[in-house]
C-alpha positions as CSV (number, residue, x, y, z in Angstrom):
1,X,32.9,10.7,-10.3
2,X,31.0,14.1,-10.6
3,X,27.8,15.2,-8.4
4,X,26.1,14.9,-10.9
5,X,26.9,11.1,-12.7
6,X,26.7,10.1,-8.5
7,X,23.2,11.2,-8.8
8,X,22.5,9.7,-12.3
9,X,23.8,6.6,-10.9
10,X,22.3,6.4,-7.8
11,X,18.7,7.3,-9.2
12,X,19.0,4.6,-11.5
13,X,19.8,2.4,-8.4
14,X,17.1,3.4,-7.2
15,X,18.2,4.4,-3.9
16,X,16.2,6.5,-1.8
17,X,16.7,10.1,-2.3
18,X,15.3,13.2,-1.0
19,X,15.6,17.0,-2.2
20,X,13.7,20.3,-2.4
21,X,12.0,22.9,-4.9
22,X,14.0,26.1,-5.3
23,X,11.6,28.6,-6.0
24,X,13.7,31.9,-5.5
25,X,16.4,33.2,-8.6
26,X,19.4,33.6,-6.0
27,X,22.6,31.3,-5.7
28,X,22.9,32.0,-2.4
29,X,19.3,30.0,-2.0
30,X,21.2,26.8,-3.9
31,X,23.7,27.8,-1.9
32,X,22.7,27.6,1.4
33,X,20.4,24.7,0.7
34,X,23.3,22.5,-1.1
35,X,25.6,22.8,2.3
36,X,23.0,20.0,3.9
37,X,22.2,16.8,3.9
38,X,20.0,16.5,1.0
39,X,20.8,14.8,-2.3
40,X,20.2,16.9,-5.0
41,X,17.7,20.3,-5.3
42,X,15.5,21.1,-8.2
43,X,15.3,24.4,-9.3
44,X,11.2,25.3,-10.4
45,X,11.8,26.2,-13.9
46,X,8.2,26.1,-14.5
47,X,6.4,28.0,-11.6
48,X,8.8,30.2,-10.5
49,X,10.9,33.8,-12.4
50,X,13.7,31.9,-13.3
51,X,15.8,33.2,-16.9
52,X,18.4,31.6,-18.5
53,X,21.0,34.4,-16.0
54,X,19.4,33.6,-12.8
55,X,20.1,29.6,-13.8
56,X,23.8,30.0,-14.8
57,X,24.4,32.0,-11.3
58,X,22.2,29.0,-9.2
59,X,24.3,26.4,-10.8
60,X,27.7,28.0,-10.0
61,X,26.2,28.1,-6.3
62,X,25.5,24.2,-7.3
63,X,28.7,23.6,-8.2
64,X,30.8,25.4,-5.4
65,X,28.8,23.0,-2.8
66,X,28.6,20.3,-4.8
67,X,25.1,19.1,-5.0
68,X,23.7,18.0,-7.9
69,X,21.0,20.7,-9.6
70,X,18.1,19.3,-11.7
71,X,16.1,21.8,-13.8
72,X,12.2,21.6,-14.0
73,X,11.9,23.3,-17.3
74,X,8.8,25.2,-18.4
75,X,8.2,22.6,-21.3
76,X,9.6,20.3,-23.4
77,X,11.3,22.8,-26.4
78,X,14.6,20.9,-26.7
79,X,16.4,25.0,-26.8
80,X,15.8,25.3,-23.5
81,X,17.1,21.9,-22.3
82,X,20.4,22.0,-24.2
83,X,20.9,26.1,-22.7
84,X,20.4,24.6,-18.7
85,X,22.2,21.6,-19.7
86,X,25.3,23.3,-21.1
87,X,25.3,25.1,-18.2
88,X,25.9,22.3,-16.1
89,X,23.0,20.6,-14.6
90,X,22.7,17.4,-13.3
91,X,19.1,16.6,-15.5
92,X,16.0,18.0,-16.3
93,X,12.3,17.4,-14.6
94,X,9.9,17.9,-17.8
95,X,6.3,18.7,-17.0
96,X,3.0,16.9,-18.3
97,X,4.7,14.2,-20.8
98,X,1.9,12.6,-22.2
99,X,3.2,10.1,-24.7
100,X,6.3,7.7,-25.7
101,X,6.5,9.9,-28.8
102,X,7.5,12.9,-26.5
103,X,9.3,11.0,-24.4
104,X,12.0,9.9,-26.7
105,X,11.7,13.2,-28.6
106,X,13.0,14.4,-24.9
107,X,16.0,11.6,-24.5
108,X,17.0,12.4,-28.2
109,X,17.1,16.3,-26.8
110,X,19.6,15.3,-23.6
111,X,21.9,12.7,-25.3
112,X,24.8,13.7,-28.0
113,X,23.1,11.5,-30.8
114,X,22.7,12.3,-34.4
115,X,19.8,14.5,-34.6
116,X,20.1,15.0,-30.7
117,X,21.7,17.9,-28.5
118,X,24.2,20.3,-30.1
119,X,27.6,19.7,-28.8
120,X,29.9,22.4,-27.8
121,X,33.2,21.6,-25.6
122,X,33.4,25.4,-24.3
123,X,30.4,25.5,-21.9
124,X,30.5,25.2,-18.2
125,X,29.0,21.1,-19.3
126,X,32.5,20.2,-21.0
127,X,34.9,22.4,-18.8
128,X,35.1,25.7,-21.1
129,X,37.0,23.4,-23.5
130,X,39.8,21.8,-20.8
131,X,38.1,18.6,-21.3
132,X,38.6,16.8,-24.9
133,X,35.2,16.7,-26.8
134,X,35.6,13.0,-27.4
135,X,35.4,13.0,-23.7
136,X,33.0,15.5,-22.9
137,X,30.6,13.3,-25.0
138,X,31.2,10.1,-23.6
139,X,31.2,11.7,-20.3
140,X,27.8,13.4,-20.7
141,X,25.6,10.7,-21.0
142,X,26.8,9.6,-17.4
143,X,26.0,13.1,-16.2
144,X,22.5,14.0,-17.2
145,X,19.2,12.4,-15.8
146,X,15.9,13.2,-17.6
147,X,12.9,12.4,-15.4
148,X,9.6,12.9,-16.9
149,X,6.8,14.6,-15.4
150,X,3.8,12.3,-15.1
151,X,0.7,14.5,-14.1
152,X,-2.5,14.0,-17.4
153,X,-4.7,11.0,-18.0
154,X,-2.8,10.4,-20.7
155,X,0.5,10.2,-19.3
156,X,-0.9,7.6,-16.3
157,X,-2.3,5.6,-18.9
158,X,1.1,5.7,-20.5
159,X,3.4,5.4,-18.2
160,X,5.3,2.1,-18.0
161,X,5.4,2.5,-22.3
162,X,7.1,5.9,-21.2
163,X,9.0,4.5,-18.6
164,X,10.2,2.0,-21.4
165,X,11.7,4.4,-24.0
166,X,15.6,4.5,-23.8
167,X,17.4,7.1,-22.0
168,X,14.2,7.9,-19.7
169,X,15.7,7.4,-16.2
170,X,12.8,8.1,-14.0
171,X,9.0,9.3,-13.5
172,X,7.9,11.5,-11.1
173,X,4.4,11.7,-10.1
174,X,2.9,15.7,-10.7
175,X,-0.6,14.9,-7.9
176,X,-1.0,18.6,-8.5
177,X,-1.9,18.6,-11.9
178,X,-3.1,15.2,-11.8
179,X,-5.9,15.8,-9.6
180,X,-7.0,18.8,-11.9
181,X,-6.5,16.5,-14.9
182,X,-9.3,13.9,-13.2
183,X,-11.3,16.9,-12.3
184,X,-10.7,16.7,-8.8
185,X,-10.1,19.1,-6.1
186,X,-8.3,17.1,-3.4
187,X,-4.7,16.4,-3.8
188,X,-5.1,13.6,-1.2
189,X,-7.8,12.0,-2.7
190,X,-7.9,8.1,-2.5
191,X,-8.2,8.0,-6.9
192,X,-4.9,10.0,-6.8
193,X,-3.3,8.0,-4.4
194,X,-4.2,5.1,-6.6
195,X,-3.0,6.5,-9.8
196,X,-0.4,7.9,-8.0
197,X,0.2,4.0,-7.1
198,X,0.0,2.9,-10.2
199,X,2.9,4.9,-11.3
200,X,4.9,4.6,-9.0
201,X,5.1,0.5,-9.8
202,X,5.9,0.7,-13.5
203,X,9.1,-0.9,-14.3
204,X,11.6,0.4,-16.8
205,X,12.5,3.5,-14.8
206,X,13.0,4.9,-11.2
207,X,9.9,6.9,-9.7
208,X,9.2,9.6,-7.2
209,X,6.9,12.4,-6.2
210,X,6.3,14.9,-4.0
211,X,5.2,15.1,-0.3
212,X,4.2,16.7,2.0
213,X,6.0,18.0,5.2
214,X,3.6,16.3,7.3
215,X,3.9,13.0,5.0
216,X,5.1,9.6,5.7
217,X,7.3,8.7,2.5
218,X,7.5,5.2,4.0
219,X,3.8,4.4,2.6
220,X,5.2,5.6,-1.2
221,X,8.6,3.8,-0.6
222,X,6.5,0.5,-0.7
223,X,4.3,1.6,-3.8
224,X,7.7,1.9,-4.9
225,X,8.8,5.3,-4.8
226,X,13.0,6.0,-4.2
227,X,12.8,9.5,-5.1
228,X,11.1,12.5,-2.9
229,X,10.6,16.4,-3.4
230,X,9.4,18.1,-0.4
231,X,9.1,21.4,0.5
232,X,11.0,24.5,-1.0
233,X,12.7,27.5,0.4
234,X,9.7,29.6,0.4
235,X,7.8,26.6,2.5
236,X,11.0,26.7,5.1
237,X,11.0,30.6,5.3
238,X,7.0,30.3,6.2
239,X,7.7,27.2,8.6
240,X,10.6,29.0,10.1
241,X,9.3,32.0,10.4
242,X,5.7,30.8,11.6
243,X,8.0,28.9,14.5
244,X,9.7,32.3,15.7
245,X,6.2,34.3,15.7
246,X,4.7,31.4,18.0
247,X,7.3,31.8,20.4
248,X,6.5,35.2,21.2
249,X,5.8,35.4,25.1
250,X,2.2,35.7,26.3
251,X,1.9,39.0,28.1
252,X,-1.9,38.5,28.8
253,X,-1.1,37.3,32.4
Protein backbone atom coordinates (compact mmCIF):
# COMPACT_ATOMS: atom_id res chain seq x y z
CA UNK A 1 0.00 0.00 0.00
CA UNK A 2 1.25 3.57 -0.94
CA UNK A 3 1.85 6.62 1.66
CA UNK A 4 -0.53 7.96 0.44
CA UNK A 5 -3.85 5.18 0.34
CA UNK A 6 -2.12 4.34 4.27
CA UNK A 7 -3.09 7.86 4.95
CA UNK A 8 -6.53 7.82 3.12
CA UNK A 9 -7.19 4.78 5.02
CA UNK A 10 -6.18 5.61 8.19
CA UNK A 11 -7.98 9.09 8.24
CA UNK A 12 -11.01 7.38 7.39
CA UNK A 13 -10.35 5.22 10.44
CA UNK A 14 -10.10 7.87 12.13
CA UNK A 15 -7.05 7.23 13.87
CA UNK A 16 -5.23 9.93 15.53
CA UNK A 17 -2.96 11.75 13.34
CA UNK A 18 -0.73 14.63 13.68
CA UNK A 19 1.33 16.83 10.99
CA UNK A 20 2.55 20.30 10.16
CA UNK A 21 2.11 23.38 7.82
CA UNK A 22 4.88 23.77 5.26
CA UNK A 23 5.09 27.31 4.67
CA UNK A 24 8.59 27.58 2.72
CA UNK A 25 8.80 26.47 -1.36
CA UNK A 26 11.94 24.17 -0.76
CA UNK A 27 11.97 20.18 -0.84
CA UNK A 28 14.53 20.02 1.37
CA UNK A 29 11.83 21.64 4.03
CA UNK A 30 9.43 18.34 3.13
CA UNK A 31 12.39 16.85 3.24
CA UNK A 32 13.73 17.25 6.35
CA UNK A 33 10.32 17.35 8.08
CA UNK A 34 9.07 13.87 6.33
CA UNK A 35 12.34 11.98 7.98
CA UNK A 36 10.22 12.11 11.55
CA UNK A 37 7.68 10.89 13.22
CA UNK A 38 4.79 12.73 11.90
CA UNK A 39 2.05 11.37 9.68
CA UNK A 40 1.59 13.27 6.82
CA UNK A 41 2.62 17.42 6.19
CA UNK A 42 0.49 19.87 4.39
CA UNK A 43 1.97 22.06 2.21
CA UNK A 44 0.09 25.95 2.66
CA UNK A 45 -1.05 26.39 -0.82
CA UNK A 46 -3.13 29.24 0.32
CA UNK A 47 -0.96 31.53 2.56
CA UNK A 48 2.28 30.84 1.49
CA UNK A 49 4.55 31.51 -2.42
CA UNK A 50 3.93 28.26 -3.51
CA UNK A 51 3.70 27.74 -7.80
CA UNK A 52 2.81 24.77 -9.49
CA UNK A 53 7.29 24.25 -9.76
CA UNK A 54 7.94 24.71 -6.19
CA UNK A 55 5.02 21.83 -5.59
CA UNK A 56 6.30 19.24 -8.10
CA UNK A 57 9.96 19.67 -6.31
CA UNK A 58 8.19 19.37 -2.51
CA UNK A 59 6.46 16.35 -3.61
CA UNK A 60 9.54 14.57 -5.02
CA UNK A 61 11.12 15.37 -1.44
CA UNK A 62 7.55 13.74 -0.33
CA UNK A 63 8.05 10.91 -2.10
CA UNK A 64 11.91 10.05 -1.50
CA UNK A 65 10.92 9.95 2.42
CA UNK A 66 7.77 8.64 2.04
CA UNK A 67 5.31 10.80 3.85
CA UNK A 68 2.21 11.53 2.59
CA UNK A 69 1.89 15.35 1.21
CA UNK A 70 -1.61 17.04 1.35
CA UNK A 71 -2.05 20.32 -0.65
CA UNK A 72 -4.05 23.28 0.92
CA UNK A 73 -5.00 24.84 -2.32
CA UNK A 74 -5.72 28.60 -2.76
CA UNK A 75 -9.49 27.76 -3.71
CA UNK A 76 -11.63 25.42 -5.03
CA UNK A 77 -10.92 25.88 -9.23
CA UNK A 78 -10.92 22.14 -9.94
CA UNK A 79 -7.46 23.21 -12.56
CA UNK A 80 -5.58 23.55 -9.76
CA UNK A 81 -6.50 20.37 -7.92
CA UNK A 82 -6.14 18.01 -10.79
CA UNK A 83 -2.24 19.89 -11.54
CA UNK A 84 -1.18 19.07 -7.49
CA UNK A 85 -2.97 15.88 -7.76
CA UNK A 86 -1.24 14.64 -10.89
CA UNK A 87 1.72 15.40 -9.34
CA UNK A 88 1.24 13.07 -6.76
CA UNK A 89 -0.24 14.14 -3.58
CA UNK A 90 -1.77 12.39 -1.08
CA UNK A 91 -5.24 14.97 -1.04
CA UNK A 92 -6.15 18.36 -0.93
CA UNK A 93 -7.21 20.81 2.18
CA UNK A 94 -9.86 23.29 0.41
CA UNK A 95 -10.44 26.54 2.25
CA UNK A 96 -13.83 28.15 3.27
CA UNK A 97 -16.40 25.47 1.73
CA UNK A 98 -19.54 26.80 2.43
CA UNK A 99 -22.14 24.46 0.94
CA UNK A 100 -22.97 20.70 -0.07
CA UNK A 101 -23.19 22.18 -3.58
CA UNK A 102 -19.40 22.91 -3.49
CA UNK A 103 -18.61 20.23 -1.70
CA UNK A 104 -19.53 17.57 -4.18
CA UNK A 105 -18.51 20.00 -7.04
CA UNK A 106 -15.00 19.34 -5.09
CA UNK A 107 -15.25 15.23 -4.85
CA UNK A 108 -16.41 15.23 -8.55
CA UNK A 109 -12.99 17.41 -9.13
CA UNK A 110 -10.69 14.51 -7.13
CA UNK A 111 -12.41 11.24 -8.41
CA UNK A 112 -12.00 9.85 -12.23
CA UNK A 113 -15.91 10.16 -12.80
CA UNK A 114 -17.63 11.25 -15.86
CA UNK A 115 -17.59 14.90 -15.70
CA UNK A 116 -14.78 14.62 -12.93
CA UNK A 117 -10.83 14.92 -13.10
CA UNK A 118 -9.04 14.45 -16.45
CA UNK A 119 -7.22 11.32 -16.52
CA UNK A 120 -3.80 11.01 -17.86
CA UNK A 121 -1.48 7.73 -17.11
CA UNK A 122 1.91 9.70 -17.81
CA UNK A 123 2.02 11.94 -14.64
CA UNK A 124 4.08 11.33 -11.61
CA UNK A 125 -0.05 10.22 -10.11
CA UNK A 126 -0.09 7.00 -12.52
CA UNK A 127 3.76 6.25 -12.72
CA UNK A 128 4.80 8.26 -16.06
CA UNK A 129 2.63 5.61 -17.81
CA UNK A 130 4.40 2.20 -16.09
CA UNK A 131 1.20 1.60 -14.40
CA UNK A 132 -1.96 0.46 -16.74
CA UNK A 133 -4.62 3.29 -16.85
CA UNK A 134 -7.34 0.76 -15.88
CA UNK A 135 -5.19 0.61 -12.82
CA UNK A 136 -4.15 3.91 -12.29
CA UNK A 137 -7.90 4.72 -12.05
CA UNK A 138 -9.02 2.18 -9.78
CA UNK A 139 -5.96 2.82 -7.80
CA UNK A 140 -6.55 6.59 -7.46
CA UNK A 141 -9.54 6.77 -5.61
CA UNK A 142 -7.69 4.83 -2.76
CA UNK A 143 -4.96 7.42 -2.96
CA UNK A 144 -6.47 10.81 -2.65
CA UNK A 145 -8.21 12.38 0.52
CA UNK A 146 -10.20 15.63 0.15
CA UNK A 147 -10.74 17.36 3.40
CA UNK A 148 -12.82 20.37 3.42
CA UNK A 149 -12.04 23.50 5.09
CA UNK A 150 -14.75 24.50 7.48
CA UNK A 151 -14.04 28.10 8.68
CA UNK A 152 -17.74 30.67 7.52
CA UNK A 153 -21.08 30.66 9.27
CA UNK A 154 -22.25 29.07 6.60
CA UNK A 155 -20.06 26.18 6.39
CA UNK A 156 -20.74 25.46 10.48
CA UNK A 157 -24.18 25.62 9.90
CA UNK A 158 -23.54 23.15 7.15
CA UNK A 159 -21.37 20.91 8.12
CA UNK A 160 -22.65 17.36 8.96
CA UNK A 161 -24.82 17.93 5.21
CA UNK A 162 -21.13 18.55 3.92
CA UNK A 163 -19.69 15.98 5.88
CA UNK A 164 -22.53 13.71 4.16
CA UNK A 165 -21.75 14.29 0.49
CA UNK A 166 -19.81 11.16 -1.07
CA UNK A 167 -16.24 11.19 -1.51
CA UNK A 168 -15.75 13.96 1.35
CA UNK A 169 -13.38 12.19 3.80
CA UNK A 170 -12.87 14.73 6.44
CA UNK A 171 -13.51 18.33 7.88
CA UNK A 172 -11.12 20.39 9.34
CA UNK A 173 -11.89 23.18 11.51
CA UNK A 174 -10.21 26.79 9.99
CA UNK A 175 -10.69 28.85 13.97
CA UNK A 176 -8.73 31.46 12.18
CA UNK A 177 -11.16 32.54 9.75
CA UNK A 178 -13.90 31.37 11.80
CA UNK A 179 -13.46 33.73 14.42
CA UNK A 180 -13.23 36.63 11.81
CA UNK A 181 -16.31 35.14 10.15
CA UNK A 182 -18.34 35.66 13.84
CA UNK A 183 -16.70 38.93 14.10
CA UNK A 184 -14.52 38.01 16.72
CA UNK A 185 -11.02 38.76 17.67
CA UNK A 186 -10.01 35.87 19.86
CA UNK A 187 -9.06 32.71 18.42
CA UNK A 188 -9.62 31.07 21.84
CA UNK A 189 -12.78 32.35 22.43
CA UNK A 190 -15.38 30.11 24.26
CA UNK A 191 -18.14 30.60 20.96
CA UNK A 192 -15.23 29.18 18.79
CA UNK A 193 -14.49 26.58 20.87
CA UNK A 194 -18.11 25.66 20.76
CA UNK A 195 -18.57 25.93 17.06
CA UNK A 196 -15.39 24.50 16.78
CA UNK A 197 -17.16 21.58 18.98
CA UNK A 198 -19.87 21.32 17.05
CA UNK A 199 -17.87 20.36 14.05
CA UNK A 200 -15.81 18.37 15.23
CA UNK A 201 -18.99 15.81 16.22
CA UNK A 202 -20.73 15.67 12.87
CA UNK A 203 -20.86 12.23 11.56
CA UNK A 204 -20.23 11.29 7.99
CA UNK A 205 -16.61 12.23 7.92
CA UNK A 206 -13.36 12.34 9.95
CA UNK A 207 -12.50 15.90 11.64
CA UNK A 208 -9.48 17.83 12.70
CA UNK A 209 -8.02 21.25 13.32
CA UNK A 210 -5.35 23.05 14.25
CA UNK A 211 -3.48 23.68 17.63
CA UNK A 212 -1.49 25.22 19.22
CA UNK A 213 2.02 24.33 20.53
CA UNK A 214 1.05 25.01 23.88
CA UNK A 215 -2.32 22.96 23.33
CA UNK A 216 -3.74 19.92 24.90
CA UNK A 217 -5.24 17.87 21.73
CA UNK A 218 -6.60 15.54 24.34
CA UNK A 219 -9.70 18.12 25.11
CA UNK A 220 -10.42 18.09 20.97
CA UNK A 221 -9.83 14.21 20.79
CA UNK A 222 -12.99 13.86 23.00
CA UNK A 223 -15.07 16.60 20.89
CA UNK A 224 -14.06 14.20 18.52
CA UNK A 225 -11.11 15.33 16.67
CA UNK A 226 -8.47 12.43 15.11
CA UNK A 227 -6.71 14.80 12.98
CA UNK A 228 -4.16 17.71 14.22
CA UNK A 229 -2.00 20.47 12.33
CA UNK A 230 0.32 22.19 14.49
CA UNK A 231 2.97 24.31 14.01
CA UNK A 232 4.98 24.83 10.62
CA UNK A 233 8.60 25.14 9.84
CA UNK A 234 8.69 28.76 10.19
CA UNK A 235 7.09 28.28 13.92
CA UNK A 236 10.09 25.61 14.62
CA UNK A 237 12.82 27.90 13.07
CA UNK A 238 11.32 30.85 15.66
CA UNK A 239 10.95 28.22 18.59
CA UNK A 240 14.39 26.86 17.85
CA UNK A 241 16.02 29.73 17.31
CA UNK A 242 14.33 31.67 20.34
CA UNK A 243 15.72 28.45 22.51
CA UNK A 244 19.49 29.03 21.27
CA UNK A 245 19.34 33.02 21.85
CA UNK A 246 18.04 32.23 25.65
CA UNK A 247 20.84 30.20 26.26
CA UNK A 248 23.31 32.79 25.80
CA UNK A 249 25.43 33.15 29.08
CA UNK A 250 24.66 36.02 31.45
CA UNK A 251 27.86 38.13 31.70
CA UNK A 252 26.22 40.78 34.03
CA UNK A 253 27.91 39.12 37.04
Amino acid sequence: MTPNATFRKALIARQQLVGCFIKTPHATVVEVLGSTELDYLVLDGEHSPFDKASINMCMLAARAVGIPLLIRVPDDNPAFILNVLDCGAAGVVVPHVVSVEQAERLAKAVRYVRGGRGIAGTTRAGDYGAKPLPEHRAAADAEVSLICQIEDREGVENAEAIAAVEGVDALFVGRADLTVSYGLTDFNDAGIAKKAGEVLGVKGAATGLFVAATEDMGPWRDKGASFYLSGSDHSFLFAGAKALAARKPDTSS
